[in-house]
C-alpha positions as protocol buffer text, in pm:
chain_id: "A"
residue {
  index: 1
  type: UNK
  ca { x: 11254 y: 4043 z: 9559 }
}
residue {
  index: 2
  type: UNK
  ca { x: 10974 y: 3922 z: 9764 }
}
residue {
  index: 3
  type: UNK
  ca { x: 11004 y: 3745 z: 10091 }
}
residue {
  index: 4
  type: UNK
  ca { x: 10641 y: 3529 z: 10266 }
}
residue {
  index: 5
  type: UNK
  ca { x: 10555 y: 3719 z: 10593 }
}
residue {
  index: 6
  type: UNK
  ca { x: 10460 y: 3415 z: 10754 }
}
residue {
  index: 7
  type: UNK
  ca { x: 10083 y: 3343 z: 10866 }
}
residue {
  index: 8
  type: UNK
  ca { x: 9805 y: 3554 z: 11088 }
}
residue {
  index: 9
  type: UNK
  ca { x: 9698 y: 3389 z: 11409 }
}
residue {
  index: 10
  type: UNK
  ca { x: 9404 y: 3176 z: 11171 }
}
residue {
  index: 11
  type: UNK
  ca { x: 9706 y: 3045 z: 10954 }
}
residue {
  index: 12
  type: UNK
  ca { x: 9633 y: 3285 z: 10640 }
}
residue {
  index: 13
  type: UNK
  ca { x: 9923 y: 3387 z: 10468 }
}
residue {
  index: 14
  type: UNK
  ca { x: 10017 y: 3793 z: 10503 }
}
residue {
  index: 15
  type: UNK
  ca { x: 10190 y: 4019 z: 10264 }
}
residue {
  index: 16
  type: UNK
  ca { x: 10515 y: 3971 z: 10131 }
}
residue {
  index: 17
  type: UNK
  ca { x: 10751 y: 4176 z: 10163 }
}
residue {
  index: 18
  type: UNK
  ca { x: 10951 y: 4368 z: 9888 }
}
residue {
  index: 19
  type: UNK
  ca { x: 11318 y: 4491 z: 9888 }
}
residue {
  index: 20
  type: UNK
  ca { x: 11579 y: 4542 z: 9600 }
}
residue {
  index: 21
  type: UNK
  ca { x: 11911 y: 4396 z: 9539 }
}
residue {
  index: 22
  type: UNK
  ca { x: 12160 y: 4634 z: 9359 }
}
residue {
  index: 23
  type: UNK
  ca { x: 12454 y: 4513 z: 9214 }
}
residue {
  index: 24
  type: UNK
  ca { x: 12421 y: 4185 z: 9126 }
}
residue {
  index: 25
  type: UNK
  ca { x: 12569 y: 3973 z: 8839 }
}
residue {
  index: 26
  type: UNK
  ca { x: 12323 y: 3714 z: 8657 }
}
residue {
  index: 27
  type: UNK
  ca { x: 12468 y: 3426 z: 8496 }
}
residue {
  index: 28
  type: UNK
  ca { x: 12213 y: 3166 z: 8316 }
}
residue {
  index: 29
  type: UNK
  ca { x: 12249 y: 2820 z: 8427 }
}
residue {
  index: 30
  type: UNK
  ca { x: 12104 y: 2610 z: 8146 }
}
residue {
  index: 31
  type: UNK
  ca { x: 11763 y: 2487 z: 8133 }
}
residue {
  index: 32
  type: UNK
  ca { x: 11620 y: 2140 z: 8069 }
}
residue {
  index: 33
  type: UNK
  ca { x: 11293 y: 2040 z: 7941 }
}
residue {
  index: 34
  type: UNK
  ca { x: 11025 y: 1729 z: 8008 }
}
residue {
  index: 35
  type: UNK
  ca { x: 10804 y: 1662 z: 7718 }
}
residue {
  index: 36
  type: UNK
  ca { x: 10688 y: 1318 z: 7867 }
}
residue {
  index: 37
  type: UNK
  ca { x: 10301 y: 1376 z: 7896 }
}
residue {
  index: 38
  type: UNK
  ca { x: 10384 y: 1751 z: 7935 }
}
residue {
  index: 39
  type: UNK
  ca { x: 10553 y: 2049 z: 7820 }
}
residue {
  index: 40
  type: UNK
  ca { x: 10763 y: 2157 z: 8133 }
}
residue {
  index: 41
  type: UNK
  ca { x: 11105 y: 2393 z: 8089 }
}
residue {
  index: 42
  type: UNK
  ca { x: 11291 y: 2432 z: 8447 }
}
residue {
  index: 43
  type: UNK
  ca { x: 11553 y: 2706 z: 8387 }
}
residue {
  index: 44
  type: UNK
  ca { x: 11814 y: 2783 z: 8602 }
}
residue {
  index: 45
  type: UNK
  ca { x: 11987 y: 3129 z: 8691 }
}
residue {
  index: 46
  type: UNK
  ca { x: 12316 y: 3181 z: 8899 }
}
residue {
  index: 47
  type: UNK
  ca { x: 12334 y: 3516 z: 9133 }
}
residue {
  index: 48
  type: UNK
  ca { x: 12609 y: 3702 z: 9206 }
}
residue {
  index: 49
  type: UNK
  ca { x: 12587 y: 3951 z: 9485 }
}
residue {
  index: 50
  type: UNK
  ca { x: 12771 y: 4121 z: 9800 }
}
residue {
  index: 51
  type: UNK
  ca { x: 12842 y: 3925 z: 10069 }
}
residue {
  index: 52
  type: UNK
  ca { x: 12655 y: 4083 z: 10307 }
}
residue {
  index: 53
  type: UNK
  ca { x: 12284 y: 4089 z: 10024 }
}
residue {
  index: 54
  type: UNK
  ca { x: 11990 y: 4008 z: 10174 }
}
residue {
  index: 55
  type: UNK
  ca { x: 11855 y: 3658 z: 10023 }
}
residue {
  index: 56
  type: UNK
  ca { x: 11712 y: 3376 z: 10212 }
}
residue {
  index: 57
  type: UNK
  ca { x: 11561 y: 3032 z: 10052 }
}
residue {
  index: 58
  type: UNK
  ca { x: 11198 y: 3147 z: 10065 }
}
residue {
  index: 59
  type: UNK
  ca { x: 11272 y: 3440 z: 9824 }
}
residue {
  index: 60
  type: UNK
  ca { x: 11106 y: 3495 z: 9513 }
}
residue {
  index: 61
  type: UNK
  ca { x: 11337 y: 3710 z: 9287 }
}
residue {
  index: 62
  type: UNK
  ca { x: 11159 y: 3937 z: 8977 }
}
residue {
  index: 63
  type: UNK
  ca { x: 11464 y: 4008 z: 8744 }
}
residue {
  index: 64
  type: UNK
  ca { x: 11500 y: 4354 z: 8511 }
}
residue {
  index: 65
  type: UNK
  ca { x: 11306 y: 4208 z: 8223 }
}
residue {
  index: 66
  type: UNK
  ca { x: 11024 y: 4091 z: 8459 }
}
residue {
  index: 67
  type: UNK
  ca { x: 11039 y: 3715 z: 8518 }
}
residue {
  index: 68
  type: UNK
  ca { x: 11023 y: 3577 z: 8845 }
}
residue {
  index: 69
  type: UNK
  ca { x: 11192 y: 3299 z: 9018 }
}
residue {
  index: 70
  type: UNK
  ca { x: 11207 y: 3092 z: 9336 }
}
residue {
  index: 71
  type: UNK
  ca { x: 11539 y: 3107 z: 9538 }
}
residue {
  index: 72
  type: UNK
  ca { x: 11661 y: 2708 z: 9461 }
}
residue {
  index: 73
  type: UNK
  ca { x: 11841 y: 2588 z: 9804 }
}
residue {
  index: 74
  type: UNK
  ca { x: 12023 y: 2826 z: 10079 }
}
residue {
  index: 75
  type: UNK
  ca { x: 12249 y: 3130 z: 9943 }
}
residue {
  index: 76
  type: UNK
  ca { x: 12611 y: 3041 z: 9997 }
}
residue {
  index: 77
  type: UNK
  ca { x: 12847 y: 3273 z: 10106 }
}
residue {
  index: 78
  type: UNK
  ca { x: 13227 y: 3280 z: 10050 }
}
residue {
  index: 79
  type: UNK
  ca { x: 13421 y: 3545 z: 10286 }
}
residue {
  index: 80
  type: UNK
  ca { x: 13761 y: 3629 z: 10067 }
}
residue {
  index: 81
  type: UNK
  ca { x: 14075 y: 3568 z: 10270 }
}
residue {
  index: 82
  type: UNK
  ca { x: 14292 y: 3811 z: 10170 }
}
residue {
  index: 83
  type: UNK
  ca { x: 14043 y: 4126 z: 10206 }
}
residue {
  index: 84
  type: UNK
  ca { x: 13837 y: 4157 z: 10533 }
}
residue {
  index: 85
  type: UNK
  ca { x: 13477 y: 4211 z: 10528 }
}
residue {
  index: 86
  type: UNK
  ca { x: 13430 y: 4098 z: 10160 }
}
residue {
  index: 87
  type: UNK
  ca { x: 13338 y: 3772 z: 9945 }
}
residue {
  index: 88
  type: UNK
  ca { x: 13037 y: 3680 z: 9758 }
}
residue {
  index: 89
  type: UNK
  ca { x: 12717 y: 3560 z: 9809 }
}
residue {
  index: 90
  type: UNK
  ca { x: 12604 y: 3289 z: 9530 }
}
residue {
  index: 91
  type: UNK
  ca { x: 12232 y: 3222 z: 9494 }
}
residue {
  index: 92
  type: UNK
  ca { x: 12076 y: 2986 z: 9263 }
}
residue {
  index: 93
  type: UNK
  ca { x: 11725 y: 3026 z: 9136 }
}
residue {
  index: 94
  type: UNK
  ca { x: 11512 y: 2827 z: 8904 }
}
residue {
  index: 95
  type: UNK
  ca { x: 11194 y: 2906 z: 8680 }
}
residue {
  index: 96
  type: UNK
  ca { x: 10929 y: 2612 z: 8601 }
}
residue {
  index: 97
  type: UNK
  ca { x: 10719 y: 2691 z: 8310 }
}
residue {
  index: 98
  type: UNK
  ca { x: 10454 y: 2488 z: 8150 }
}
């Protein structure tokens, strides 16, 4: 995953940084396609993670098989309330090709 550092004092972006996310679950989330005047696919991904997994809605995610995605909206995170210090942390992402 890759996260924008932000901008030097003369508004250039810097680096991003990289960090992995281990165990996470990937669902796919259906994809739709506009052919008007173009040939655009959006696809959609669902991630599963740990509560406590480090995403925010700037990320850009690079999967196993080496696609990469843009974080869609803020992660949501659901605390369980039966078992302390544990949930689930659902991010969506989405792919534009074309």
């Amino acid at each position: 995953m890759s996260r924008p550092a932000g901008t030097n004092r003369y508004g250039d972006p810097l680096p991003a940084t990289e960090h992995t996310v281990d165990d996470c679950v990937l669902a796919p989330g259906g994809s739709s396609e506009i052919t008007d005047r173009a040939d655009q696919v959006t696809a959609r991904m669902t991630v599963y993670a740990g509560l406590t997994a480090d995403f925010e809605a700037v990320d850009r995610v690079t999967l196993p098989d080496g696609t990469r995605w843009q974080v869609a909206g803020a992660p949501q995170r659901y605390r369980s309330p039966f078992v302390p210090d544990s949930g689930v942390c659902v991010i969506n992402l989405e792919r534009v090709t074309g």
